[in-house]
PDB file of N, CA, C and O in Angstrom:
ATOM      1  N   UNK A   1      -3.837 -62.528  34.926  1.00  0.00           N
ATOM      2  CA  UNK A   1      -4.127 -63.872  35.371  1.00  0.00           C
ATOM      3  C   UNK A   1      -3.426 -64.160  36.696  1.00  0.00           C
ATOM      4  O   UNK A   1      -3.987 -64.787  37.595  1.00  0.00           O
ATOM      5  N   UNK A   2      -2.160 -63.674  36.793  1.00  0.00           N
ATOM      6  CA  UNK A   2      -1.638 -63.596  38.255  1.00  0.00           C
ATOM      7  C   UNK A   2      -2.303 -63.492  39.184  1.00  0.00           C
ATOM      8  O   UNK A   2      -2.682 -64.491  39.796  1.00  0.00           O
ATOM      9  N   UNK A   3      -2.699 -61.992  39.626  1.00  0.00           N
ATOM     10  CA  UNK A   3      -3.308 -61.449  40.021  1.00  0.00           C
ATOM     11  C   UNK A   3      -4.779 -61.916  40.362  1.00  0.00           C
ATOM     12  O   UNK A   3      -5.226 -61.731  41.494  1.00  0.00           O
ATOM     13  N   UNK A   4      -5.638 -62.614  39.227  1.00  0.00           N
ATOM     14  CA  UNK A   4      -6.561 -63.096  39.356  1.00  0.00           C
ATOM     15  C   UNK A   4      -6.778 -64.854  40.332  1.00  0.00           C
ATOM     16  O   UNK A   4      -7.681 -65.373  40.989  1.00  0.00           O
ATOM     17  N   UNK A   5      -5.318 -65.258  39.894  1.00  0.00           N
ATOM     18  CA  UNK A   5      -5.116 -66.507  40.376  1.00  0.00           C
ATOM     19  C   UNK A   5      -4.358 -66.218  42.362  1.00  0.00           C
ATOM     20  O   UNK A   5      -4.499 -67.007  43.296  1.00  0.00           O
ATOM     21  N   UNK A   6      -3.847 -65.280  42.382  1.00  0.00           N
ATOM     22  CA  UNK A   6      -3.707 -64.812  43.887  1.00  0.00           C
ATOM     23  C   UNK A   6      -4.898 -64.362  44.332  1.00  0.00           C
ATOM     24  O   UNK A   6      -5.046 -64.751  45.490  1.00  0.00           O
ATOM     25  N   UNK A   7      -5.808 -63.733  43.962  1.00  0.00           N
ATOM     26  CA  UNK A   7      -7.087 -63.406  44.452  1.00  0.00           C
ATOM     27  C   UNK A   7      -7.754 -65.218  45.330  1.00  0.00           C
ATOM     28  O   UNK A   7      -8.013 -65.660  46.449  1.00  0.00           O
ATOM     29  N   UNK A   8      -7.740 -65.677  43.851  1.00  0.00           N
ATOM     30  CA  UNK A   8      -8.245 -66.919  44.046  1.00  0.00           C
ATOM     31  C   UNK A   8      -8.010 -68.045  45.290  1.00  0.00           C
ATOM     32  O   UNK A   8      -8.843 -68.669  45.948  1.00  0.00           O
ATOM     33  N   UNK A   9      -6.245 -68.048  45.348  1.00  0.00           N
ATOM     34  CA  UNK A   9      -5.627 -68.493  46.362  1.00  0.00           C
ATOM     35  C   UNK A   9      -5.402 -67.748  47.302  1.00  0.00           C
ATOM     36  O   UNK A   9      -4.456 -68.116  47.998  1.00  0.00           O
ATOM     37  N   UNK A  10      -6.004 -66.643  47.674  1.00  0.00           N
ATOM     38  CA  UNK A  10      -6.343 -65.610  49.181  1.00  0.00           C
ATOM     39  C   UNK A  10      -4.952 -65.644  49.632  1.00  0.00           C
ATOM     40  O   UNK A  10      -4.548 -65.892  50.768  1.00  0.00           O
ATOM     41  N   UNK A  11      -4.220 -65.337  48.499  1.00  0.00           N
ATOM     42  CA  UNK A  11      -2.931 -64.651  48.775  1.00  0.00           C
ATOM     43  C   UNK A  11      -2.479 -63.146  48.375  1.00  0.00           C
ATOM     44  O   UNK A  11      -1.452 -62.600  48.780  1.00  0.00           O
ATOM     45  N   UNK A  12      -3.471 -62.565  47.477  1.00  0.00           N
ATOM     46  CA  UNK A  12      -3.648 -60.737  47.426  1.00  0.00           C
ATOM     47  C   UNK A  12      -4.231 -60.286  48.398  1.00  0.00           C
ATOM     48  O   UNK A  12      -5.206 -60.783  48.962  1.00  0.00           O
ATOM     49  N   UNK A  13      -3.526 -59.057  48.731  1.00  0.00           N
ATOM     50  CA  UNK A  13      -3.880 -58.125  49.685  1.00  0.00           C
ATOM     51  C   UNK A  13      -5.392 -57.635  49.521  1.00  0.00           C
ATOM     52  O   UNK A  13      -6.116 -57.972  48.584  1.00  0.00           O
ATOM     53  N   UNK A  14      -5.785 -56.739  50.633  1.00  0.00           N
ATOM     54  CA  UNK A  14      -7.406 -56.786  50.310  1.00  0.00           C
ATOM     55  C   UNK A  14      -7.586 -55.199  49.257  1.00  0.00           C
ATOM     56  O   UNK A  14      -8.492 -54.729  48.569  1.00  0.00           O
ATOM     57  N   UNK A  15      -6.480 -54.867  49.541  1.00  0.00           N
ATOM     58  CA  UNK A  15      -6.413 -53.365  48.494  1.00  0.00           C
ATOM     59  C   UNK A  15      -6.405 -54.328  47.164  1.00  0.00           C
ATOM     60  O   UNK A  15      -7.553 -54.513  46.758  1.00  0.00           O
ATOM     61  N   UNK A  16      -5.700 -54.787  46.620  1.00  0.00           N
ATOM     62  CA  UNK A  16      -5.364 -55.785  45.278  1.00  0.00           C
ATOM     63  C   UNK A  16      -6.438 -56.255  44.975  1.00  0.00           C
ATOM     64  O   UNK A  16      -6.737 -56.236  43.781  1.00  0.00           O
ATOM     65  N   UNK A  17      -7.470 -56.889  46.044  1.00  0.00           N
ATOM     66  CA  UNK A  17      -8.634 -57.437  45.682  1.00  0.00           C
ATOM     67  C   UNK A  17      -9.896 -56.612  44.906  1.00  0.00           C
ATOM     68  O   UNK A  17     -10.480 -56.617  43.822  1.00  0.00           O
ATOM     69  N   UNK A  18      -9.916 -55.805  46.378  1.00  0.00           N
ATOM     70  CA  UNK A  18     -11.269 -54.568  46.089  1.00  0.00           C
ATOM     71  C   UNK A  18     -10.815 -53.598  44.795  1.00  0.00           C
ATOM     72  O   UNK A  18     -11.700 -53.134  44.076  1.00  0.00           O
ATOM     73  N   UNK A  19      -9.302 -53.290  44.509  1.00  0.00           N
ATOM     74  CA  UNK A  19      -9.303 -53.073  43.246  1.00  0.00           C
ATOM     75  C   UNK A  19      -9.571 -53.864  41.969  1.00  0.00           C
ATOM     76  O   UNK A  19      -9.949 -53.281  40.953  1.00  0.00           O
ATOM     77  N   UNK A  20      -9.450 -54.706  41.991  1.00  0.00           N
ATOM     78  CA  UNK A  20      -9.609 -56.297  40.584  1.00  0.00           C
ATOM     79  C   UNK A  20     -10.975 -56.154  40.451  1.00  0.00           C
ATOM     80  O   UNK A  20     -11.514 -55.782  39.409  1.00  0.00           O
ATOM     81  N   UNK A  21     -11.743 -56.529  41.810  1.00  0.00           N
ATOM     82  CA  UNK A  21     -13.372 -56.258  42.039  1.00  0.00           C
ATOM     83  C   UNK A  21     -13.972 -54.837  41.334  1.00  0.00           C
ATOM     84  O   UNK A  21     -15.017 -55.015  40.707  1.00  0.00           O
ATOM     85  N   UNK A  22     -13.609 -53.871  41.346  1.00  0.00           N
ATOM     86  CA  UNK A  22     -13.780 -52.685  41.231  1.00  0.00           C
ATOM     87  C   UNK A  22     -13.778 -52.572  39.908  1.00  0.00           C
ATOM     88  O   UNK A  22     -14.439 -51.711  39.327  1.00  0.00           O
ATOM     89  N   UNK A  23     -13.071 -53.388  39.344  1.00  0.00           N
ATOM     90  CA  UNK A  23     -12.586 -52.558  38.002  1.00  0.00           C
ATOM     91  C   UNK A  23     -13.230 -54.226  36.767  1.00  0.00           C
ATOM     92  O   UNK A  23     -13.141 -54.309  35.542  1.00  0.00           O
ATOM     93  N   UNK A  24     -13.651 -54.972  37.484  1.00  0.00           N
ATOM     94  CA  UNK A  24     -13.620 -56.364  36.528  1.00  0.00           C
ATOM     95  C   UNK A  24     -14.996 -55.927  35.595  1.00  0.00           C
ATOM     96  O   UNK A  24     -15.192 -56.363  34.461  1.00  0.00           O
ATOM     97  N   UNK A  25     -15.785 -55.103  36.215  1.00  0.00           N
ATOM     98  CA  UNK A  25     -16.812 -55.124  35.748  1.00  0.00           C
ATOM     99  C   UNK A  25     -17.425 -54.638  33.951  1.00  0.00           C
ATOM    100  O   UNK A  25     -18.394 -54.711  33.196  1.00  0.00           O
ATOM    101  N   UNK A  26     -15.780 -54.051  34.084  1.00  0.00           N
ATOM    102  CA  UNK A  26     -15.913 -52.771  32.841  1.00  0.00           C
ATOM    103  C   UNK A  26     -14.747 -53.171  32.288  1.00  0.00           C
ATOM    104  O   UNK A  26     -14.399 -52.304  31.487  1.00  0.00           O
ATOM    105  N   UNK A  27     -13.706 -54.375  32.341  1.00  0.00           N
ATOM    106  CA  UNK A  27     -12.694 -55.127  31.664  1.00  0.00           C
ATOM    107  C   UNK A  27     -13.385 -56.318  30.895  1.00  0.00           C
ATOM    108  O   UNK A  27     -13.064 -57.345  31.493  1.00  0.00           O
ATOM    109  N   UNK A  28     -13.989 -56.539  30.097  1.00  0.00           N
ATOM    110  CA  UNK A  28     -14.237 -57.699  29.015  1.00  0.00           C
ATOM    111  C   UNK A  28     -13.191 -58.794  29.677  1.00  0.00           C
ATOM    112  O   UNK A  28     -13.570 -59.526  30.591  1.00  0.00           O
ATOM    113  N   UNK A  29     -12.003 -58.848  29.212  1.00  0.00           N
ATOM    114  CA  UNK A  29     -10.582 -59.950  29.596  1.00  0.00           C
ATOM    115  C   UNK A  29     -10.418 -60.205  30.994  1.00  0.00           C
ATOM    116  O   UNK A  29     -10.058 -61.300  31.427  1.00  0.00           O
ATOM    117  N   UNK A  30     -10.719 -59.053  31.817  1.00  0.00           N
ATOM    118  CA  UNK A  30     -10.642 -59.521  33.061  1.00  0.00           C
ATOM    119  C   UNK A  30     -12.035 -60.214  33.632  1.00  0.00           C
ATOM    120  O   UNK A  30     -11.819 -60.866  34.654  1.00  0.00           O
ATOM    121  N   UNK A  31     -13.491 -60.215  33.174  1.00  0.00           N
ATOM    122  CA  UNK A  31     -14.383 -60.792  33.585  1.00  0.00           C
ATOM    123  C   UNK A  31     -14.313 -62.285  32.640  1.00  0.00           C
ATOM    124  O   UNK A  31     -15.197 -63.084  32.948  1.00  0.00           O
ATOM    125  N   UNK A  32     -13.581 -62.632  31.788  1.00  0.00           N
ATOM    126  CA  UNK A  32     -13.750 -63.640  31.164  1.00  0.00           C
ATOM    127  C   UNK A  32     -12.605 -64.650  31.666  1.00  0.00           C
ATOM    128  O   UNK A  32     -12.830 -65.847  31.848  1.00  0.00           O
ATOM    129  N   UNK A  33     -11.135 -63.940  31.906  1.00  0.00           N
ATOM    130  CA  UNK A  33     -10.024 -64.550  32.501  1.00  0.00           C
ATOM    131  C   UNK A  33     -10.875 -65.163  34.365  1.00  0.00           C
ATOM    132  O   UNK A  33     -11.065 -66.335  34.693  1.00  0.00           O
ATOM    133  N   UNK A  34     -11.119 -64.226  34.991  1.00  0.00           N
ATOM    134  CA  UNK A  34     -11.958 -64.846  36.093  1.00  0.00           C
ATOM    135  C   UNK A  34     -12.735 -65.746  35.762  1.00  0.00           C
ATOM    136  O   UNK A  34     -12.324 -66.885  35.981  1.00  0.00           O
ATOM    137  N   UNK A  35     -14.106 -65.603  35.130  1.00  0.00           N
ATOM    138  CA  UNK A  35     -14.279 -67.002  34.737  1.00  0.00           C
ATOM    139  C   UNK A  35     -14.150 -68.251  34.233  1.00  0.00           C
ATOM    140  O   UNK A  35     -14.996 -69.145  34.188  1.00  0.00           O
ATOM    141  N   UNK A  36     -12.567 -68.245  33.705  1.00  0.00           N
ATOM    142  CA  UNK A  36     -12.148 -69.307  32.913  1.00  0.00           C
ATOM    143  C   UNK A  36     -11.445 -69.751  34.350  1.00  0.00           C
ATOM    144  O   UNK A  36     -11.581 -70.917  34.718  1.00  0.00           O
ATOM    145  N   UNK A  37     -10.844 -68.999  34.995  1.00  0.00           N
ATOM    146  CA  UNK A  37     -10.097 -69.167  36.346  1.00  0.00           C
ATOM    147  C   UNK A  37     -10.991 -70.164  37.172  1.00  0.00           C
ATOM    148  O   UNK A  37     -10.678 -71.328  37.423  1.00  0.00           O
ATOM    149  N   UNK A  38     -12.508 -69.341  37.676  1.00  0.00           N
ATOM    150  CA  UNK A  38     -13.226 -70.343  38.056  1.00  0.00           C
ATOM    151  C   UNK A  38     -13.550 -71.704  37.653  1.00  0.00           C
ATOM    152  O   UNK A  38     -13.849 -72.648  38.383  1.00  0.00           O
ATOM    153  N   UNK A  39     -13.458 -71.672  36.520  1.00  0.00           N
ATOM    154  CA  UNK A  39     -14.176 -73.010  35.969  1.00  0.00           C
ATOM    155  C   UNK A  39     -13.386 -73.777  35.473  1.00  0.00           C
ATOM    156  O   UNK A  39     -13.762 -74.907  35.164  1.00  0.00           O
ATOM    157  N   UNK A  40     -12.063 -73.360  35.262  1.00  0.00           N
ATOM    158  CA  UNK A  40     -10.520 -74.593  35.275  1.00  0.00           C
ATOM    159  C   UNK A  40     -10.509 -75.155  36.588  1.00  0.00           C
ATOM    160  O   UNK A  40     -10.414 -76.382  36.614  1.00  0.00           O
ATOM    161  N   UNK A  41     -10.612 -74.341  38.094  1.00  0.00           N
ATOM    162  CA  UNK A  41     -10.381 -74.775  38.566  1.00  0.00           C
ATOM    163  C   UNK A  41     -11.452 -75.944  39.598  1.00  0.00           C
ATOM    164  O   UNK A  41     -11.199 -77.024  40.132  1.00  0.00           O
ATOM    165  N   UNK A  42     -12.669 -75.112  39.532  1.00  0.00           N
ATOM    166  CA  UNK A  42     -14.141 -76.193  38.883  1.00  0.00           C
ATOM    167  C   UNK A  42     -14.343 -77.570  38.414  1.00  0.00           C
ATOM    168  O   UNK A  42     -14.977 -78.506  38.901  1.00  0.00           O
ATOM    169  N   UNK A  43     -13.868 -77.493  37.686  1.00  0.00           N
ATOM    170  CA  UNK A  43     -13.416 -78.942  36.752  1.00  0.00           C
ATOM    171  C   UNK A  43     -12.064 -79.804  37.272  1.00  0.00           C
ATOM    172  O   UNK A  43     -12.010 -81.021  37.453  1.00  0.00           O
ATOM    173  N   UNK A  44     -11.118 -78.933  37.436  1.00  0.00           N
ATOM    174  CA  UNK A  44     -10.299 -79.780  38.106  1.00  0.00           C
ATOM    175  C   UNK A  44     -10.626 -80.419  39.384  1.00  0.00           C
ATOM    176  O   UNK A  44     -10.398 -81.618  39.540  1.00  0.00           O
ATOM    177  N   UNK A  45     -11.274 -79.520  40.536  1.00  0.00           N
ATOM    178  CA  UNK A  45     -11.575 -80.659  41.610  1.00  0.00           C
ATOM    179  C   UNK A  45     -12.949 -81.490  41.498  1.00  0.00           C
ATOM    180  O   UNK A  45     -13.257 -82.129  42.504  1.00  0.00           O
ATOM    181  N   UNK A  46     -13.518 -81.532  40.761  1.00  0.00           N
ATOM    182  CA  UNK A  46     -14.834 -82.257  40.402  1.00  0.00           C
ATOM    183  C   UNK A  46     -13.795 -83.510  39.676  1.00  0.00           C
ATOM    184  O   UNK A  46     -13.553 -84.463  40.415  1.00  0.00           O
ATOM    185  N   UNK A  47     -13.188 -83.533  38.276  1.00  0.00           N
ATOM    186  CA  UNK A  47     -12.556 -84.430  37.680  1.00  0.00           C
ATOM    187  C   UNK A  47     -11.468 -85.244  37.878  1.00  0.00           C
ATOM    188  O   UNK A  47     -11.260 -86.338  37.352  1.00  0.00           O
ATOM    189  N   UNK A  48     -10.539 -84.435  38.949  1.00  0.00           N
ATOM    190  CA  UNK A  48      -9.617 -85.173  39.707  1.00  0.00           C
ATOM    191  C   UNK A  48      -9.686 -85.577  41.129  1.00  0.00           C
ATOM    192  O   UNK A  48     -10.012 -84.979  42.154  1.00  0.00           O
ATOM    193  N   UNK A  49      -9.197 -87.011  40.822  1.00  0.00           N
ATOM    194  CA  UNK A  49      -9.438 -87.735  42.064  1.00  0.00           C
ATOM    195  C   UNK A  49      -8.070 -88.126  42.548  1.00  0.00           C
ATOM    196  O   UNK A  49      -7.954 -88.283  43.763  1.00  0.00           O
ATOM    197  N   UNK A  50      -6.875 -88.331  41.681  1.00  0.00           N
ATOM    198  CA  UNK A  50      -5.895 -87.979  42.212  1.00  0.00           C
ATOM    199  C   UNK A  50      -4.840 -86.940  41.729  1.00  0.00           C
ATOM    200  O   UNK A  50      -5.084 -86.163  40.806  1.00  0.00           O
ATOM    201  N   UNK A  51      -3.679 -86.965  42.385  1.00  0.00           N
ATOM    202  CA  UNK A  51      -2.972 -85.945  42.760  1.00  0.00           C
ATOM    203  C   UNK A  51      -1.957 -85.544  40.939  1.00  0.00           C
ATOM    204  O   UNK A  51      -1.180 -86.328  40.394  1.00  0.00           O
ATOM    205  N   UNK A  52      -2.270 -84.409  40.526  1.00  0.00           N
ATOM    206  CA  UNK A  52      -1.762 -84.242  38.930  1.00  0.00           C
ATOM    207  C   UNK A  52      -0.398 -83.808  39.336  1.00  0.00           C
ATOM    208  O   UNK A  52       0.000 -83.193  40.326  1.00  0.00           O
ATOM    209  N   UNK A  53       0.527 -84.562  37.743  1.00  0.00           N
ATOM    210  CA  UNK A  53       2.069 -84.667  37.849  1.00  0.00           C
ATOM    211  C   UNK A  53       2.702 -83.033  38.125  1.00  0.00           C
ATOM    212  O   UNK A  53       2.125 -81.976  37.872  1.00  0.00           O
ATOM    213  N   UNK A  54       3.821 -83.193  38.616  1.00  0.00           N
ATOM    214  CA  UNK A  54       4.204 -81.856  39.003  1.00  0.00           C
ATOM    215  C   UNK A  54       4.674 -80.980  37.863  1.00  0.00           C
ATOM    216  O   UNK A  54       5.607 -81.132  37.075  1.00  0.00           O
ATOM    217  N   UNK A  55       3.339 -79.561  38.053  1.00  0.00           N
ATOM    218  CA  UNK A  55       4.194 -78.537  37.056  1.00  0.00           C
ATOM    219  C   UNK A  55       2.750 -78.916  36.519  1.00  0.00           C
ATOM    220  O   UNK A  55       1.911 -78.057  36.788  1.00  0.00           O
ATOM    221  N   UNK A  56       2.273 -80.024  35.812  1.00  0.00           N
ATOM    222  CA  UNK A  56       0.811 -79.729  35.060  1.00  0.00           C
ATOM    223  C   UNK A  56       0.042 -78.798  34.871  1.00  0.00           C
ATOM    224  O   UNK A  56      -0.204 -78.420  33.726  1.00  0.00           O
ATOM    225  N   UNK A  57      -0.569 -78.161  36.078  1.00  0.00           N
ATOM    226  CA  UNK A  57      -0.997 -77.086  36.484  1.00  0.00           C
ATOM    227  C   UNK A  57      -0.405 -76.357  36.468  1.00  0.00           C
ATOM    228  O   UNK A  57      -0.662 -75.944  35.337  1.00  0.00           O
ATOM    229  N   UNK A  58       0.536 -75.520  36.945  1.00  0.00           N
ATOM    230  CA  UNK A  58       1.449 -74.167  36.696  1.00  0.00           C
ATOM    231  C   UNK A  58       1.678 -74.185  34.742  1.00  0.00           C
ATOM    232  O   UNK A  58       2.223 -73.289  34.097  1.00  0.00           O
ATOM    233  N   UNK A  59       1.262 -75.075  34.351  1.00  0.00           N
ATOM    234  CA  UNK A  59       2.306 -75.462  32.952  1.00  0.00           C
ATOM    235  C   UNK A  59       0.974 -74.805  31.856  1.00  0.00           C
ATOM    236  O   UNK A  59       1.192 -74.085  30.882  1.00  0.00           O
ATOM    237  N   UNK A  60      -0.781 -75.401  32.448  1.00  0.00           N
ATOM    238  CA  UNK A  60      -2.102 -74.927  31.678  1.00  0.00           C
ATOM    239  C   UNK A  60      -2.185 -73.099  32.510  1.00  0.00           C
ATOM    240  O   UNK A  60      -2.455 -72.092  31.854  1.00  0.00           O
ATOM    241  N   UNK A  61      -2.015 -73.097  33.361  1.00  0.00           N
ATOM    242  CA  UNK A  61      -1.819 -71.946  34.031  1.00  0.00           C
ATOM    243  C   UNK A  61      -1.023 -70.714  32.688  1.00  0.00           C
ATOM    244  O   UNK A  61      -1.468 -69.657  32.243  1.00  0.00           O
ATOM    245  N   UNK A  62      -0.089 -71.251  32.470  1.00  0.00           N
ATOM    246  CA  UNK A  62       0.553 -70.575  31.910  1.00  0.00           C
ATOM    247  C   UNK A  62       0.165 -70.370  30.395  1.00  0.00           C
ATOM    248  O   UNK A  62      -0.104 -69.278  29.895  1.00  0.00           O
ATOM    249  N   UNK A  63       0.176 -71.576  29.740  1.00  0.00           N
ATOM    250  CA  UNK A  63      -0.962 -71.761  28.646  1.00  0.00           C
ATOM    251  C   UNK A  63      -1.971 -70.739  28.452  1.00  0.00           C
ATOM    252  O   UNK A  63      -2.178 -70.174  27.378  1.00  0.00           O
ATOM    253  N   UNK A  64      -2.647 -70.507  29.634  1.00  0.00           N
ATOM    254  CA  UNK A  64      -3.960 -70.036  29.220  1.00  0.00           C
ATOM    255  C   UNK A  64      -3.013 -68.426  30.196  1.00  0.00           C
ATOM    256  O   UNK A  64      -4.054 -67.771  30.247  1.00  0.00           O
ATOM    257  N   UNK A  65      -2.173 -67.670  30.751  1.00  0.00           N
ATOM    258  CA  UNK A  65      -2.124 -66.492  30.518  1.00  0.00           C
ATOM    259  C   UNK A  65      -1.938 -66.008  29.508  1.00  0.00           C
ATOM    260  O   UNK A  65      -2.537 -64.991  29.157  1.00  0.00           O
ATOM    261  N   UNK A  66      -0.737 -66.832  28.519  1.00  0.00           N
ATOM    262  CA  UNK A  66      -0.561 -66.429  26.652  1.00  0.00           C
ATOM    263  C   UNK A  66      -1.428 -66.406  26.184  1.00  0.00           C
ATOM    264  O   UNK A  66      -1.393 -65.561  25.289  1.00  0.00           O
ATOM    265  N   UNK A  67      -2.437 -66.951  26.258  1.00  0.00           N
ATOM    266  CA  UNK A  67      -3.668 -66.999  25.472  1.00  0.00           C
ATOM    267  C   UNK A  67      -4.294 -65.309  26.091  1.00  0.00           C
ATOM    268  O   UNK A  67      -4.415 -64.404  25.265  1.00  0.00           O
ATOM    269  N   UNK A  68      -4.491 -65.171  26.926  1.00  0.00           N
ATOM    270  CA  UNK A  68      -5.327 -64.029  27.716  1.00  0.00           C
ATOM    271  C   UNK A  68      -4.569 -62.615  27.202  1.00  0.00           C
ATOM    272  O   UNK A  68      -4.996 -61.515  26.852  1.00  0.00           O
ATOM    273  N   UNK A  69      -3.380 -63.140  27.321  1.00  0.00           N
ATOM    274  CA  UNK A  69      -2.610 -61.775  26.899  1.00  0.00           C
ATOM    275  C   UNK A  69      -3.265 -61.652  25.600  1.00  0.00           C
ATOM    276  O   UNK A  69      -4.276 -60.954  25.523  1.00  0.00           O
ATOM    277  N   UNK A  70      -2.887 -62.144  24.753  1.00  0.00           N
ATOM    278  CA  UNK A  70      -2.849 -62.136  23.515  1.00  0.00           C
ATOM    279  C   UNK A  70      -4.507 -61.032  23.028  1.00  0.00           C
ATOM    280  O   UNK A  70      -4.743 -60.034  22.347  1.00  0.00           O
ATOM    281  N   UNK A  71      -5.378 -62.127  23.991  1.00  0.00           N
ATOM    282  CA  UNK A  71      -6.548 -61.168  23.915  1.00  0.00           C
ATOM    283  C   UNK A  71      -6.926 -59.818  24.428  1.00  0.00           C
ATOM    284  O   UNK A  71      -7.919 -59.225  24.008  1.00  0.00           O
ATOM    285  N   UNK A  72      -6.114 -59.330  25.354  1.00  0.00           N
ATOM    286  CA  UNK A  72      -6.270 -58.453  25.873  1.00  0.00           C
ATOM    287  C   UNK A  72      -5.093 -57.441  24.985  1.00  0.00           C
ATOM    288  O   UNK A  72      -4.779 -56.335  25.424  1.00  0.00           O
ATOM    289  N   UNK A  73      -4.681 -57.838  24.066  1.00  0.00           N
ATOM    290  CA  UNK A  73      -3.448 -57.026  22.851  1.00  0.00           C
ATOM    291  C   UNK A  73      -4.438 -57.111  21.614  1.00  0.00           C
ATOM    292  O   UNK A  73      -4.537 -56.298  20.695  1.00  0.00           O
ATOM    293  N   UNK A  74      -4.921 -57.913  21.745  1.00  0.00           N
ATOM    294  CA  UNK A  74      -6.197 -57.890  20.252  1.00  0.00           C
ATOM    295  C   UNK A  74      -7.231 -57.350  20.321  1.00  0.00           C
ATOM    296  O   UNK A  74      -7.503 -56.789  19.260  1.00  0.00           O
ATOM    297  N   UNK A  75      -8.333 -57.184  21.447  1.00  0.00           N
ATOM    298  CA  UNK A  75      -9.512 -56.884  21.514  1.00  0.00           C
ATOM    299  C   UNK A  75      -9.295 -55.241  21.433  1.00  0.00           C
ATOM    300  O   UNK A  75     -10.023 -54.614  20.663  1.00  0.00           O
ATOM    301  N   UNK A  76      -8.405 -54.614  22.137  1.00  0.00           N
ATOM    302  CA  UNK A  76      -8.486 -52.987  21.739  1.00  0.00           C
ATOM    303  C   UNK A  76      -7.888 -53.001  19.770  1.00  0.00           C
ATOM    304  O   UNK A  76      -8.276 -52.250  18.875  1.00  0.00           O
ATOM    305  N   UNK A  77      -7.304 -53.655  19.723  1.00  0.00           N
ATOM    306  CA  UNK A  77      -6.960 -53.384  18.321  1.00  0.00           C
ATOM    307  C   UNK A  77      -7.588 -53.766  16.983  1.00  0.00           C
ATOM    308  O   UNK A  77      -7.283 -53.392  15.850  1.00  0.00           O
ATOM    309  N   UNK A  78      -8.530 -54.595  17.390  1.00  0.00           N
ATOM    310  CA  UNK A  78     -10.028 -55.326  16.404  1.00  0.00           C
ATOM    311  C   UNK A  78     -11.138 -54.392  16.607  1.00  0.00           C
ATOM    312  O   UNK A  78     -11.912 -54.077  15.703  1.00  0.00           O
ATOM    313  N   UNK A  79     -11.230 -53.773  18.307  1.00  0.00           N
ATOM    314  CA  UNK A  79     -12.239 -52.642  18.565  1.00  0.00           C
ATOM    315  C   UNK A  79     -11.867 -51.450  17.576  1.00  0.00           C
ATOM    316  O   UNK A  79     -12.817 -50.809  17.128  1.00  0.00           O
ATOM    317  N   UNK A  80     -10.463 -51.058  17.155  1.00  0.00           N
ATOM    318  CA  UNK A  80     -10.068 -50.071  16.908  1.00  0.00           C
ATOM    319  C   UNK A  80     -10.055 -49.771  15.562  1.00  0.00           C
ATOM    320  O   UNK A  80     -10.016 -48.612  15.150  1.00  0.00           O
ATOM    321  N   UNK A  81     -10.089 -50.937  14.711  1.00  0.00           N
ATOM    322  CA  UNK A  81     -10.369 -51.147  13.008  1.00  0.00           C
ATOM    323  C   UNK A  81     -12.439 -50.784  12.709  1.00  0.00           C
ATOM    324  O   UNK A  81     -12.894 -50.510  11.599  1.00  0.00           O
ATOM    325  N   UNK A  82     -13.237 -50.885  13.902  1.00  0.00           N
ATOM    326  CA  UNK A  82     -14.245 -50.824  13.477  1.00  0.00           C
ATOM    327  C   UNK A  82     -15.029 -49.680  13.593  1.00  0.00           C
ATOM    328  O   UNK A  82     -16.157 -49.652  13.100  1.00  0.00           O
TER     329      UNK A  82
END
């Protein structure tokens, strides 16, 4: 989600990028973490009109990497029972 969220804010290098790009296609977690990326942040400038309390954002940010991890520790291991 780091990584995905520096992409986002055109603060990864372009090696960092074209690799994420390269590889999202054939990551389940990483094509779904990008799109949750997009569309949190989607919704936030469509829904906010003013300026959110400090840390809010870094705070769902973080929220939703635990969540991502978690899936990306479960999905090989639910794949792996079947």
């Amino acid at each position: 989600m780091k990584l995905i969220q520096r992409i986002l804010d055109k603060e990864a290098s372009a090696e960092e990028e074209a690799r994420f790009l390269a590889n999202k296609d054939q990551c389940m977690p990483c094509q779904e973490g990008y799109k949750l990326e997009i569309a949190l942040r989607n919704a936030l400038k469509s829904n906010c009109t003013s300026s959110c309390p400090s840390g809010l954002l870094e705070s769902i940010r973080s929220k939703i990497s635990s969540i991502l991890l978690l899936i990306l520790i479960l999905i090989p291991l639910f794949c792996w029972f079947i």
